[in-house]
Backbone as a ProteinNet text record, in pm:
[ID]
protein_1_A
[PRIMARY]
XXXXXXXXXXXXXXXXXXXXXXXXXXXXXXXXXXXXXXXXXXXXXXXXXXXXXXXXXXXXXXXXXXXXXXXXXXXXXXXXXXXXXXXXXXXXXXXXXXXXXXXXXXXXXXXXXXXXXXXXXXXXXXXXXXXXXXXXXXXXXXXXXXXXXXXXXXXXXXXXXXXXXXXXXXXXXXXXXXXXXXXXXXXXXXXXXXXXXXXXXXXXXXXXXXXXXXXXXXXXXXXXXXXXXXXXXXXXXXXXXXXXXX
[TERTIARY]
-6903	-6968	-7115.9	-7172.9	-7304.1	-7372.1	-7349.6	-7393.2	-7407.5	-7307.7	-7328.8	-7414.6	-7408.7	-7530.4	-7654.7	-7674.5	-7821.7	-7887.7	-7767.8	-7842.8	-7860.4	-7802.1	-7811.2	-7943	-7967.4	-8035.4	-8178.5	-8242.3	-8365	-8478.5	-8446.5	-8544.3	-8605.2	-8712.9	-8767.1	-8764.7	-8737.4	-8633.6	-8541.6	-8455.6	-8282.6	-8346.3	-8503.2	-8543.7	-8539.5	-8606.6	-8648.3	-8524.4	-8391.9	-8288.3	-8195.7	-8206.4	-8099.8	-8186.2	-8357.4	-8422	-8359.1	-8308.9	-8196.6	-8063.8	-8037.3	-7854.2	-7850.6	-7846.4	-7848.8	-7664.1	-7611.1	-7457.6	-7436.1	-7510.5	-7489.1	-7615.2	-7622.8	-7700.1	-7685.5	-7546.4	-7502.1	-7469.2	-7378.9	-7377.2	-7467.6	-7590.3	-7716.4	-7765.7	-7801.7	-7833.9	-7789.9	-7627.1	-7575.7	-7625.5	-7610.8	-7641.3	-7795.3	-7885.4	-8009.2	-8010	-7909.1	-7916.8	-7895.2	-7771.7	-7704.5	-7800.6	-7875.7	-8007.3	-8159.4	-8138.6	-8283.1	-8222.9	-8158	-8077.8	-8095.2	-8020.6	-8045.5	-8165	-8261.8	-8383.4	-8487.8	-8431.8	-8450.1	-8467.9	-8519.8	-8467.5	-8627.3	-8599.6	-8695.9	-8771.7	-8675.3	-8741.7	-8851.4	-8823.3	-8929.9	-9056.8	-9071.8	-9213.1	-9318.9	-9254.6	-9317.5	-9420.7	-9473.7	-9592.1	-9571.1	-9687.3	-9660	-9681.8	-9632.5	-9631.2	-9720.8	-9697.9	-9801.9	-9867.2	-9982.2	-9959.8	-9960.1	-9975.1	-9949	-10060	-10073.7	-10167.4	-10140.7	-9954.7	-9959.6	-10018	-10078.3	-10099.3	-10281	-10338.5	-10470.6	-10487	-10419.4	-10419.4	-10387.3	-10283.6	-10288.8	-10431.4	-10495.3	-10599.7	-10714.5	-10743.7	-10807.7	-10755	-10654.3	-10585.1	-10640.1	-10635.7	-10600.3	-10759.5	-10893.5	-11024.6	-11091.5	-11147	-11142.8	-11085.9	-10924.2	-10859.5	-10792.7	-10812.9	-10775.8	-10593.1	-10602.1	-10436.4	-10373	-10238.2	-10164.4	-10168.6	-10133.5	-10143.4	-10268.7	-10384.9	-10495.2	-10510.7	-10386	-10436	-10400.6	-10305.1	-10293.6	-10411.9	-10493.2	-10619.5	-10746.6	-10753.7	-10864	-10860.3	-10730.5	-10725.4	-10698.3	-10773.5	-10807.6	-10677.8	-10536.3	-10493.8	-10375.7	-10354.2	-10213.5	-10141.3	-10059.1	-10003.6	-9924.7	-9901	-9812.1	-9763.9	-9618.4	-9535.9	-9447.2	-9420.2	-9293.7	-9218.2	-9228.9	-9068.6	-9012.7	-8864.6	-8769.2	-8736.7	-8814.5	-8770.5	-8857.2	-8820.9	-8954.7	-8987.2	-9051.6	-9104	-9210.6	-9273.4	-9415.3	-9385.3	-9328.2	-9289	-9278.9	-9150.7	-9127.7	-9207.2	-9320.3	-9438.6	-9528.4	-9543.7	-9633.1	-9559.4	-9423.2	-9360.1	-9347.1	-9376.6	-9366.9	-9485.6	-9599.2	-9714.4	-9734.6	-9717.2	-9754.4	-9696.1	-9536.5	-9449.9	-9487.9	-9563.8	-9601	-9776.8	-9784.4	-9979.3	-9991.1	-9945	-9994.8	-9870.3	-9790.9	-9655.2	-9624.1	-9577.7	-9545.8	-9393.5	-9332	-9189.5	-9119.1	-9013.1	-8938.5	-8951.9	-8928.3	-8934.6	-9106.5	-9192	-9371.3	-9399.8	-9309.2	-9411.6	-9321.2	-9223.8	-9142.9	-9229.4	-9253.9	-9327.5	-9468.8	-9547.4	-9678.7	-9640.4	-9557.8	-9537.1	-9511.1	-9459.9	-9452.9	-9467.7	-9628.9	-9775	-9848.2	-9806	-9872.7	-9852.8	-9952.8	-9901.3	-9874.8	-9723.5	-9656.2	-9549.8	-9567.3	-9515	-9369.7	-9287.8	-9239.9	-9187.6	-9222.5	-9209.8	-9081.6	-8967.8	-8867.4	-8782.2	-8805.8	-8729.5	-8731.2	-8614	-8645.5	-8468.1	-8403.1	-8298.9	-8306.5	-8335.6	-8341.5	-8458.1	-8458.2	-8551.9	-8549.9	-8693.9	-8706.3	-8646.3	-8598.9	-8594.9	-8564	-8574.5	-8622.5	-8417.2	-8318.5	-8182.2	-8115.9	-8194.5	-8128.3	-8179.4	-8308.5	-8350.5	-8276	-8256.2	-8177.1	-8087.8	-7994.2	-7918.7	-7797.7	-7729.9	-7611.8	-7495.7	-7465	-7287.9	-7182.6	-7169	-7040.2	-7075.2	-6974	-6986.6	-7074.8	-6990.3	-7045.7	-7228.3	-7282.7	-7417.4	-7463.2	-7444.2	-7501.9	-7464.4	-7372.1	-7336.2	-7434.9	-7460	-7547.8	-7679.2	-7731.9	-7899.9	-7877.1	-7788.9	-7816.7	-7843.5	-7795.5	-7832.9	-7951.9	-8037.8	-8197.4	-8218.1	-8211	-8273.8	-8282.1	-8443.4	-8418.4	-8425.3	-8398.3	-8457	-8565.7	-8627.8	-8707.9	-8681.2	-8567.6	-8507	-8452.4	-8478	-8420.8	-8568.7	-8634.9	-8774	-8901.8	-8929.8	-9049.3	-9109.1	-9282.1	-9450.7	-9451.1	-9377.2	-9387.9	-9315	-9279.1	-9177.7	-9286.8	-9279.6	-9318	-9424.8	-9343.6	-9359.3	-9502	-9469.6	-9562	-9683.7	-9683.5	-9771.9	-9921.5	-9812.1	-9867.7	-9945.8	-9896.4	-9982.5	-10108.7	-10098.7	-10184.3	-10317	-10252.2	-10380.3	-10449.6	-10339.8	-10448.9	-10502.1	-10466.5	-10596.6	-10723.2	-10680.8	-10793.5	-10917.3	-10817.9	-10915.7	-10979.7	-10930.1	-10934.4	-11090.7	-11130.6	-11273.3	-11280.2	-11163	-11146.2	-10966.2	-10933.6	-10837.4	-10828.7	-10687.7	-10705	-10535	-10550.4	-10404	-10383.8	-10276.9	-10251.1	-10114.8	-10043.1	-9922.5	-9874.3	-9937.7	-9898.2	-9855.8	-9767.3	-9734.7	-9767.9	-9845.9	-9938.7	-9796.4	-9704.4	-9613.2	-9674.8	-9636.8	-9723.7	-9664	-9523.8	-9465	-9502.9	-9517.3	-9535	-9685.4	-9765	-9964.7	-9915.8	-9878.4	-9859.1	-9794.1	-9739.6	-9663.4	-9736.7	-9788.9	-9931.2	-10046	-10099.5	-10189.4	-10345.2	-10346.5	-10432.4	-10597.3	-10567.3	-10702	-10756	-10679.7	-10671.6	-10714.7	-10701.5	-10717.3	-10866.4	-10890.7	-11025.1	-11101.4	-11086.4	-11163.3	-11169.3	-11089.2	-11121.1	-11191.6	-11212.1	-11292.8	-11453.3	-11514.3	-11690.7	-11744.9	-11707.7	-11741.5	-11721.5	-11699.3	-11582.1	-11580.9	-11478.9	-11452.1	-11464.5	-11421.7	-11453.3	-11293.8	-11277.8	-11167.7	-11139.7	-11031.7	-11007.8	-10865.7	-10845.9	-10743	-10664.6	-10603.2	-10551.6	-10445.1	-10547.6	-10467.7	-10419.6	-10362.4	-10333.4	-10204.5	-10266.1	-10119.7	-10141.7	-10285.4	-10221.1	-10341.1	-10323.5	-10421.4	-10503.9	-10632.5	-10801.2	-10686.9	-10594.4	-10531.4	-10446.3	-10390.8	-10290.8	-10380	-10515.3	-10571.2	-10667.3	-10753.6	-10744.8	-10675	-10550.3	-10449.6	-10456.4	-10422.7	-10442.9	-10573.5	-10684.7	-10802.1	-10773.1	-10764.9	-10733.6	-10679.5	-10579.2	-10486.1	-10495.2	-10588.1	-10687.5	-10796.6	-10891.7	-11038.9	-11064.8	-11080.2	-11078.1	-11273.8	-11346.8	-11483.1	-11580	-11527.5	-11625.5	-11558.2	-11678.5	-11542.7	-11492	-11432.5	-11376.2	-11343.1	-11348.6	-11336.1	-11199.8	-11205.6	-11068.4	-11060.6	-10937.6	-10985.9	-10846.2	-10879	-10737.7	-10681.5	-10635.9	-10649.3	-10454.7	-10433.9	-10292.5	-10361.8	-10286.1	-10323.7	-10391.4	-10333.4	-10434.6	-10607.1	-10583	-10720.6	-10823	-10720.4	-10818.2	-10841.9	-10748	-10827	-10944.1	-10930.5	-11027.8	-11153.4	-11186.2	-11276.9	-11336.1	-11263.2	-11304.1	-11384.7	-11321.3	-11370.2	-11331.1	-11264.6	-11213	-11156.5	-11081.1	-11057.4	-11167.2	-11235.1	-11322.9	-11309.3
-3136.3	-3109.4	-3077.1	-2968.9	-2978.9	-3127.1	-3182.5	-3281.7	-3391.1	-3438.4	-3496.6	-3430	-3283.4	-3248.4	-3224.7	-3224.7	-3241.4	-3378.9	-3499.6	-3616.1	-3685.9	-3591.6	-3622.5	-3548.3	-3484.8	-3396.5	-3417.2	-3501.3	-3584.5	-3456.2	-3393.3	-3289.7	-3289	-3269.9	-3344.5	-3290.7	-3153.5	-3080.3	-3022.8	-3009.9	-2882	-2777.3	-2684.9	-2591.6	-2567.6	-2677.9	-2668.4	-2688.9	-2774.1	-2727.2	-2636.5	-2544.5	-2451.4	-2296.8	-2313.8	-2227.7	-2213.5	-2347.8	-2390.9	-2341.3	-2394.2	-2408.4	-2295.5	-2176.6	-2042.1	-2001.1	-2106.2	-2109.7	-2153.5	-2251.5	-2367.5	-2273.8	-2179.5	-2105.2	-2083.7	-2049	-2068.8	-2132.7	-2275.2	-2401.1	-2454.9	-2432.4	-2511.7	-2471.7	-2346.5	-2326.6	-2389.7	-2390.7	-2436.8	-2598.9	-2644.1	-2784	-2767.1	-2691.1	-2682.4	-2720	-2606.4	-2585.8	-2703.6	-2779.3	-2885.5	-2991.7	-3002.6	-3104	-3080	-2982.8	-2903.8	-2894.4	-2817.4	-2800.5	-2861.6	-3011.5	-3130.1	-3170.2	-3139.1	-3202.6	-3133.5	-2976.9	-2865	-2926.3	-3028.4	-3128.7	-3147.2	-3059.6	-3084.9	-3179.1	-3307.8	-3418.4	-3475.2	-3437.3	-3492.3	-3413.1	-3360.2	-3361.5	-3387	-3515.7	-3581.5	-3684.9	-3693.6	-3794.7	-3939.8	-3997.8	-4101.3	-4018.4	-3893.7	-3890.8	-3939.9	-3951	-3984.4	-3855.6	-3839.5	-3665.9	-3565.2	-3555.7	-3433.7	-3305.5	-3260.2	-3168.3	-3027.7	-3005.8	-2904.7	-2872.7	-3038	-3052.1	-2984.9	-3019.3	-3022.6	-2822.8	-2792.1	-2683.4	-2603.4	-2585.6	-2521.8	-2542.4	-2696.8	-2704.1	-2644.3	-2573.1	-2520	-2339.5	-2301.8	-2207.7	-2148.9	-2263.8	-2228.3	-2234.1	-2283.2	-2265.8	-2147.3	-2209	-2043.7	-1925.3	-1942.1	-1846.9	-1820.2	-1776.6	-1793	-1761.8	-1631.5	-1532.1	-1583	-1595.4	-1618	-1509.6	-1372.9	-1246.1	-1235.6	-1273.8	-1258.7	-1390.6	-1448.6	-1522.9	-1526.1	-1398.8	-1346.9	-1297.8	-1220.5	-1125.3	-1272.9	-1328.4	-1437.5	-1548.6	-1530.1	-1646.7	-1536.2	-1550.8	-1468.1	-1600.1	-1616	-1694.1	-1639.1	-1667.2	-1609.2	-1750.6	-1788.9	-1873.5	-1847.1	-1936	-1841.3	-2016.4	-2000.9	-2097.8	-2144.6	-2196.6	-2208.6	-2322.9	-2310.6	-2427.8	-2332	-2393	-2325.6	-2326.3	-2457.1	-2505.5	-2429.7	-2398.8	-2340	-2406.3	-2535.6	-2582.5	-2514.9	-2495.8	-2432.8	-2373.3	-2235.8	-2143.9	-2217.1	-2293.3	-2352.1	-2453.9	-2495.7	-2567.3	-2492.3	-2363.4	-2255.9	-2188.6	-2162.5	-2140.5	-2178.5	-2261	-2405.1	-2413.1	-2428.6	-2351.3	-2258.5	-2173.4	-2057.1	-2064.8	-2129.7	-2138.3	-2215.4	-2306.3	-2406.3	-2439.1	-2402.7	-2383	-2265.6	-2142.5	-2025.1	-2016.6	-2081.6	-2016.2	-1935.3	-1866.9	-1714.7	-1774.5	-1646.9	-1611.5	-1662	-1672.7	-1708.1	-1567.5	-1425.9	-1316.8	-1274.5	-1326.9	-1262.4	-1414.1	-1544.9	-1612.1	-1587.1	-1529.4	-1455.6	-1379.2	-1296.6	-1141.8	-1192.1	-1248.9	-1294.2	-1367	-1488.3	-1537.7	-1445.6	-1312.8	-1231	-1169.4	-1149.4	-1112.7	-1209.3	-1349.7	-1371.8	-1384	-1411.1	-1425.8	-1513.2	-1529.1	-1638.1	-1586.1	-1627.6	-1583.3	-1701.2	-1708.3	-1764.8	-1716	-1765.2	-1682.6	-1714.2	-1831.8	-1829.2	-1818.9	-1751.1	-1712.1	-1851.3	-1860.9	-1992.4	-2000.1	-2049.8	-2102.8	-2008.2	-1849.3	-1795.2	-1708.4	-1615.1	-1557.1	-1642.5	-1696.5	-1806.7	-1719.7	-1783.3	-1751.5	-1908.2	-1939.9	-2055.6	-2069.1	-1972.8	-1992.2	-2059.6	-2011.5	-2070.8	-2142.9	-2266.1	-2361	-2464	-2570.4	-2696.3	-2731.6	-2852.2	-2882.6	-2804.4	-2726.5	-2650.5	-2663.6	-2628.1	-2694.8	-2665.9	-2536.4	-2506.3	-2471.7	-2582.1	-2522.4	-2381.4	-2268.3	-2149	-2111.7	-2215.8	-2168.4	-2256.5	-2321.7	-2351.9	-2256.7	-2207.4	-2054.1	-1972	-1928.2	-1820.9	-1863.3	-2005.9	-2032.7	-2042.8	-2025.4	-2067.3	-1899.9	-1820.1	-1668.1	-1647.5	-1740.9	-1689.9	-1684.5	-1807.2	-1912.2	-1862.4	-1834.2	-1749.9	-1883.3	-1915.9	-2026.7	-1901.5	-2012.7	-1945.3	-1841.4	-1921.5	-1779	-1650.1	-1642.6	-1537.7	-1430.3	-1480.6	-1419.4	-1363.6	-1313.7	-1206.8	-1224.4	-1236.6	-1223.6	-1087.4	-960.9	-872.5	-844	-915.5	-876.9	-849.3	-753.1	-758	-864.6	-956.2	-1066.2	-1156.7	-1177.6	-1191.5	-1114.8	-986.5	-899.9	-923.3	-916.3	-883.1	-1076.6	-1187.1	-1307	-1245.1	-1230.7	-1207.8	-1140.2	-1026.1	-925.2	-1023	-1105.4	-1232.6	-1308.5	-1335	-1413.5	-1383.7	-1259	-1175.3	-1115.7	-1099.4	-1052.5	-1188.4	-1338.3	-1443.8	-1486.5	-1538.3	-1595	-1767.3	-1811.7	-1935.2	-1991.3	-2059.8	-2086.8	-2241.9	-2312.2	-2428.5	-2466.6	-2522.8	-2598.8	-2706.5	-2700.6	-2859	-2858.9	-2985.7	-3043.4	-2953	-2876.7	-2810.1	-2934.4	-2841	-2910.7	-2894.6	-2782	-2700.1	-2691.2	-2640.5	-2645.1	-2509.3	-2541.4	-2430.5	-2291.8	-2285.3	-2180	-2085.4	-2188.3	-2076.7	-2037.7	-2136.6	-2061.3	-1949.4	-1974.3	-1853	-1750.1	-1677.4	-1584.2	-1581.2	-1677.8	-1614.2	-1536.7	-1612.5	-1490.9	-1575.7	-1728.5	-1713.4	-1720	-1711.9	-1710.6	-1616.1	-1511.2	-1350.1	-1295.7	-1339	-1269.9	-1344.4	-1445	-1525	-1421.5	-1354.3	-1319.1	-1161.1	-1092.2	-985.1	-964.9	-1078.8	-1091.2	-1059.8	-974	-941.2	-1080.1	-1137.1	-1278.6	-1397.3	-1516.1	-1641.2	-1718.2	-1713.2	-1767.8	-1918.9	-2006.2	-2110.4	-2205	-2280.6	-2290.2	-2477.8	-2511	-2676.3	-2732.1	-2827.1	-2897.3	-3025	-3070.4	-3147.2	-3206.5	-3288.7	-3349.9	-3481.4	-3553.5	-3696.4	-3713.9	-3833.9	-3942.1	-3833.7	-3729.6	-3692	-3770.8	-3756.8	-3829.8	-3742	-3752.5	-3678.7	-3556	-3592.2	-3483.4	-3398.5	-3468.8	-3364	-3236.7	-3296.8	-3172.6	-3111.7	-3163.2	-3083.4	-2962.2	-2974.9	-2928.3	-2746.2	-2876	-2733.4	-2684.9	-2692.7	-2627.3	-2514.9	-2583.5	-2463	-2297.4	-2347	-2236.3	-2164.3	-2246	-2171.7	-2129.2	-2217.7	-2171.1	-2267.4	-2187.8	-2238.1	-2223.4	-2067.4	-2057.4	-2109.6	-2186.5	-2218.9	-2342.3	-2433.5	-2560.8	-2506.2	-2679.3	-2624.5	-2777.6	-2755.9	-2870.4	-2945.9	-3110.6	-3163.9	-3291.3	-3386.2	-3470.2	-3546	-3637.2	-3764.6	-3807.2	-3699.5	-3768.8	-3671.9	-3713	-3696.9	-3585.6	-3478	-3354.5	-3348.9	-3396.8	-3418.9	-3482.1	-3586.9	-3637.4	-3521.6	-3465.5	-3373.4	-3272.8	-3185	-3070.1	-3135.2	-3252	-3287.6	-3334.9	-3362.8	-3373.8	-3287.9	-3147.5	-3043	-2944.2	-2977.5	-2835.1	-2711.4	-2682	-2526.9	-2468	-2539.6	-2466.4	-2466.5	-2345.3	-2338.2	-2192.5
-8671	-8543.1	-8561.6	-8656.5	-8695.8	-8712.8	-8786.2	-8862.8	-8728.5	-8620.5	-8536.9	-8450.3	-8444.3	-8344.2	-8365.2	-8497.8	-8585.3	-8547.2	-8582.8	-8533.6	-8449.6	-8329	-8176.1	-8132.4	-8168.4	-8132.6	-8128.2	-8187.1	-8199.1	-8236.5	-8314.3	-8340.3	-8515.6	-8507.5	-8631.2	-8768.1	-8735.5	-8879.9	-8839.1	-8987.8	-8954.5	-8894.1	-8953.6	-8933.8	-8733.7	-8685.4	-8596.8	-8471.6	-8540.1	-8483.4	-8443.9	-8603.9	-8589.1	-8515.2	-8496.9	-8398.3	-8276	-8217.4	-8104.7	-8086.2	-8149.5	-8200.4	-8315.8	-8277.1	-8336.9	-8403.9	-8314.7	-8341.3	-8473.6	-8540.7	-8674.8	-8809.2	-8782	-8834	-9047.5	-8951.2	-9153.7	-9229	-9147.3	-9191.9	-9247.9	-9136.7	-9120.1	-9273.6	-9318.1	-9439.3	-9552.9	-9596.1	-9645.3	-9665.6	-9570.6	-9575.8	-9606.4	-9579.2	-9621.5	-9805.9	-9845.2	-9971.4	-10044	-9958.9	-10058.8	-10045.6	-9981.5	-9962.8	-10141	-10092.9	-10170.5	-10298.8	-10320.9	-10476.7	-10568.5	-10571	-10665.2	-10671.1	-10565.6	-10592.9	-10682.5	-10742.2	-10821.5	-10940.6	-11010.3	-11110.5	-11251.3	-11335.5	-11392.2	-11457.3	-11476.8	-11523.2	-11427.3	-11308	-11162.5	-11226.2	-11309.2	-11387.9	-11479	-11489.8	-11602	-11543.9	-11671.7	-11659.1	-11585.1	-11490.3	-11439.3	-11243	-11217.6	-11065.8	-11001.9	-10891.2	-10784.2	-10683.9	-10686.5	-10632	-10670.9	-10799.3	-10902.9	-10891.3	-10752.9	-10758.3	-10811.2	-10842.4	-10918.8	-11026.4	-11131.1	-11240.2	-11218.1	-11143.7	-11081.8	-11076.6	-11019.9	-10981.1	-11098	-11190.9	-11334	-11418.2	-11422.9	-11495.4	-11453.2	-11317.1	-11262.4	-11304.6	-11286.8	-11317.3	-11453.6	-11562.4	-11692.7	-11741.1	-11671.6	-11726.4	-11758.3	-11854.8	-11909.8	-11985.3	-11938.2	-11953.9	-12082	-12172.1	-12301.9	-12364.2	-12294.7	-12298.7	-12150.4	-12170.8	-12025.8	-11949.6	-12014.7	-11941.1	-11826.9	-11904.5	-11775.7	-11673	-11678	-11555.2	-11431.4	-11385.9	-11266.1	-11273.1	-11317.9	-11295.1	-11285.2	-11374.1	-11376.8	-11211.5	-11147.1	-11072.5	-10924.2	-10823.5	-10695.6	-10611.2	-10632.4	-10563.8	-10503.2	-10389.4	-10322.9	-10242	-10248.8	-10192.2	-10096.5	-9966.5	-9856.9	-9855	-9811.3	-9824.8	-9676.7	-9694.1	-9514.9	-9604.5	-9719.6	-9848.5	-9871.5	-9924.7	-9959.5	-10110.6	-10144.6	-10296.5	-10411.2	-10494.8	-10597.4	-10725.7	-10625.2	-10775.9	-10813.2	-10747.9	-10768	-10874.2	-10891.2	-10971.3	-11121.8	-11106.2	-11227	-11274.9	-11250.1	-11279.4	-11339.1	-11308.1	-11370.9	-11483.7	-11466.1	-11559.8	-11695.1	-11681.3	-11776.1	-11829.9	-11773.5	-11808	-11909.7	-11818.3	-11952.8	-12067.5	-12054.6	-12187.8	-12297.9	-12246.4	-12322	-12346.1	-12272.9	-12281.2	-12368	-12327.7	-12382.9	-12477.7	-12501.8	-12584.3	-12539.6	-12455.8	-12433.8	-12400	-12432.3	-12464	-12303.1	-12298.6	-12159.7	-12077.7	-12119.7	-12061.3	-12053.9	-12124.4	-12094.5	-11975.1	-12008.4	-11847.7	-11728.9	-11742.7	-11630.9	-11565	-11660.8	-11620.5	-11569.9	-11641.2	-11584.5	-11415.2	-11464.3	-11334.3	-11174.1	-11212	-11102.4	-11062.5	-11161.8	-11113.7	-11022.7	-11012.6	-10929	-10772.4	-10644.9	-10527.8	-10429.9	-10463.7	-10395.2	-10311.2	-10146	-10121.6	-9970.1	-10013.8	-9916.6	-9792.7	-9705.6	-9531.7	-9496.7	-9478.4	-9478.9	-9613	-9683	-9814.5	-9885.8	-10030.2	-10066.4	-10121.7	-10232.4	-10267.7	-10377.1	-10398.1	-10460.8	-10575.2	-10576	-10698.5	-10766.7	-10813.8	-10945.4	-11092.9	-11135.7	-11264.7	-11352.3	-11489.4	-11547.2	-11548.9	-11562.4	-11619.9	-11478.5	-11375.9	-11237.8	-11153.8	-11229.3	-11184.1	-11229	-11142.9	-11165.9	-11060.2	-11067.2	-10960.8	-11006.1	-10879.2	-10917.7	-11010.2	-11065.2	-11148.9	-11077.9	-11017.5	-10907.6	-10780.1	-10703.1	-10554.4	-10479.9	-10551.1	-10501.8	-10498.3	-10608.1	-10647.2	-10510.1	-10413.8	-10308.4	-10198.5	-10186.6	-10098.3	-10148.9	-10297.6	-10345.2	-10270.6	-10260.4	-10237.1	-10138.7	-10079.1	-9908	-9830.4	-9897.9	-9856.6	-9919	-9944.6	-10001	-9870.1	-9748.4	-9656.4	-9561.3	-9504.1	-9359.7	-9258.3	-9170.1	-9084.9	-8958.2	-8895.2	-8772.5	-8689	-8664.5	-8533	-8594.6	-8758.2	-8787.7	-8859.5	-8806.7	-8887	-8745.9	-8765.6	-8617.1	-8683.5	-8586.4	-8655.9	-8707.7	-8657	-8723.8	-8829.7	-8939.1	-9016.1	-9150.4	-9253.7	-9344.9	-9420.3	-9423.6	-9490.7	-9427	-9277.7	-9162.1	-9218.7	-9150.8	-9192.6	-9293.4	-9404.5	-9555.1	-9539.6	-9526.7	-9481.5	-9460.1	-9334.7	-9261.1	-9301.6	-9383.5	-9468.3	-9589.9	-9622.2	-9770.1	-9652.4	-9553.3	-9477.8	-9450.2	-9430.8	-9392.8	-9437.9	-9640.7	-9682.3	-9803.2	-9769.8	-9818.4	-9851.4	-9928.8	-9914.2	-9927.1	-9905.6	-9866.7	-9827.6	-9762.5	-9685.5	-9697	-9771.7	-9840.3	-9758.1	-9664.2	-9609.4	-9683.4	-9743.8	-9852.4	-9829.6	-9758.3	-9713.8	-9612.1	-9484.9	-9439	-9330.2	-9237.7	-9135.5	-9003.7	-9007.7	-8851.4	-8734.5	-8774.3	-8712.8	-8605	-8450.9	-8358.5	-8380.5	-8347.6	-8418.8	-8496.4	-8627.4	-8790.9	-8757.5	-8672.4	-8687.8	-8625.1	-8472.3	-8430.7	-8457.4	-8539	-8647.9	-8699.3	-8798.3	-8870.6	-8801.8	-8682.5	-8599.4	-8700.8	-8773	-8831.9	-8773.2	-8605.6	-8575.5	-8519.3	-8538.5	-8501.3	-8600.1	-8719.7	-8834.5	-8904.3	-8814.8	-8876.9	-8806.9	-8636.8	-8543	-8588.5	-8665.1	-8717.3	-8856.3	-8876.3	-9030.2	-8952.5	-9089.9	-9055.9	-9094.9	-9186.3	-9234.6	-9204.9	-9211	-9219.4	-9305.5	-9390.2	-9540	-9510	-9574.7	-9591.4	-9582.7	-9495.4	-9395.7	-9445.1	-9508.4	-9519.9	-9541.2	-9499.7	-9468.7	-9523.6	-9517.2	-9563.2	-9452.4	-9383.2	-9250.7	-9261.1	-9409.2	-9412	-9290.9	-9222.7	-9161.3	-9030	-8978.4	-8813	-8765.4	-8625.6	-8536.6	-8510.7	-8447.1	-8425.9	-8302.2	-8223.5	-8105.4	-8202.8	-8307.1	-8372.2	-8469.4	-8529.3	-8609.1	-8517.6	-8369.9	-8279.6	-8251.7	-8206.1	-8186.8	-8297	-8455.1	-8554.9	-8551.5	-8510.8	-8539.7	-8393	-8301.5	-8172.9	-8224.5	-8308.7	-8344.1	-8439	-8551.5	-8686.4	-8682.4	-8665.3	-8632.6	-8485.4	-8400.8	-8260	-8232.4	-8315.9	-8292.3	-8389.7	-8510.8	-8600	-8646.3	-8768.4	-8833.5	-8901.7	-8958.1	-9065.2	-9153.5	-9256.3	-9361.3	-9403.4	-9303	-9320.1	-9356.7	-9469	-9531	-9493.5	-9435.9	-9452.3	-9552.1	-9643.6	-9795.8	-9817.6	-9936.5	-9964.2	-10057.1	-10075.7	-10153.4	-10255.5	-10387	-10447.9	-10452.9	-10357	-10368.9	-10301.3	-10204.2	-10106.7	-10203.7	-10279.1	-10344.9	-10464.3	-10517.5	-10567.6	-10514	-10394	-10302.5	-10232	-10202.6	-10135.2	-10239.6	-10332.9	-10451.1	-10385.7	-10403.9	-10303	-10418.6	-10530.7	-10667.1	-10795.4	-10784.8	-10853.7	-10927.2
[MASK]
++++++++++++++++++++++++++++++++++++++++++++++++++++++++++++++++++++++++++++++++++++++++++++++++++++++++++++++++++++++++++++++++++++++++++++++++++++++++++++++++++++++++++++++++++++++++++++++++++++++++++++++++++++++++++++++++++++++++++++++++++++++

């Protein structure tokens, strides 16, 4: 019955369905999980991708930086998320393990120094022993209780909040594969929090595949009183064009 009313339903994510259909709530997760899970897959990191701006973003990460330990301190970065999956994590992970050598328990520990933060939860606390596609049934019940969907999350929740304060106290603001979903800006509050800034950081986008009404649209709701810097380009090309990682 889910599954037929998901695809009756003409709505353009699970997320944005089960905001609706509050009834399919835990299913809905579930099936979230069994979607996302397998795609948890570490060989999807090898050489050859198309897109590889995680790769872009470590080499930016890692300039300079000699010891892995200082590169939460060396790198002014906080990430705010609306994914569920954590590659991210395990891309940096991997990183440090192998760039810096550091032990599986010191790029743990470094890794959670840094700030990443996901707003609807994700398929679990990263850790390197419980990345991968599941082996038993139950480990998709376990990731599906990471998973907040929409209707289960307030602008005032913690999590909300604490956003809001790295926006605020941000000195640049880098949207890469976002989806300007109206919803999540508004929970963020991010043009509330541009309008309480003494300053205005330096504001850019990554609007490949919308039309001139659709990033309209997102500028209304981000920076509605000043520009802001946006590139029709697929992520990578854009953070390499913007220079915003420096």
């Amino acid at each position: 019955m889910f599954g037929r009313a998901l695809l009756r339903s003409g709505a353009k994510s699970v997320d944005t369905f089960l905001a609706q259909r509050r009834e399919f709530s835990d299913i809905g997760k579930v099936a979230i999980a069994c979607e996302l899970c397998p795609r948890e897959d570490a060989a999807k990191f090898g050489p050859g991708l198309d897109d590889h701006w995680y790769m872009h973003l470590w080499d930016r990460m890692i300039t300079g930086v000699q010891r892995g330990p200082d590169i939460p301190d060396a790198n002014r970065l906080s990430v705010i998320t609306f994914n569920y999956d954590r590659s991210l994590e395990f891309f940096l992970y991997n990183g440090l393990r192998h760039y810096y050598a550091a032990s599986e328990s010191d790029a743990q520990a470094i890794l959670n120094q840094l700030s990443i933060m996901h707003m609807y939860g994700s398929l679990g606390r990263f850790s390197y022993a419980g990345y991968g596609p599941p082996q038993q049934p139950q480990q998709y019940v376990v990731a599906a209780q990471g998973i907040k969907v929409i209707a289960d999350e307030r602008a005032d929740s913690p999590d909300f909040v604490e956003a809001r304060r790295w926006i605020t106290e941000a000195d640049a603001i880098c949207f890469v594969g976002f989806g300007f979903d109206p919803l999540n800006l508004d929970r963020l509050q991010v043009a509330r929090a541009m309008n309480d800034r003494p300053n205005r950081p330096y504001v850019c986008a990554s609007v490949c595949g919308m039309s001139k009404a659709e990033v309209d649209r997102a500028k209304a709701q981000i920076v509605p009183n000043f520009d802001w810097t946006t590139r029709d380009m697929v992520n990578l090309a854009f953070l390499r064009d913007v220079h915003v990682l420096i």
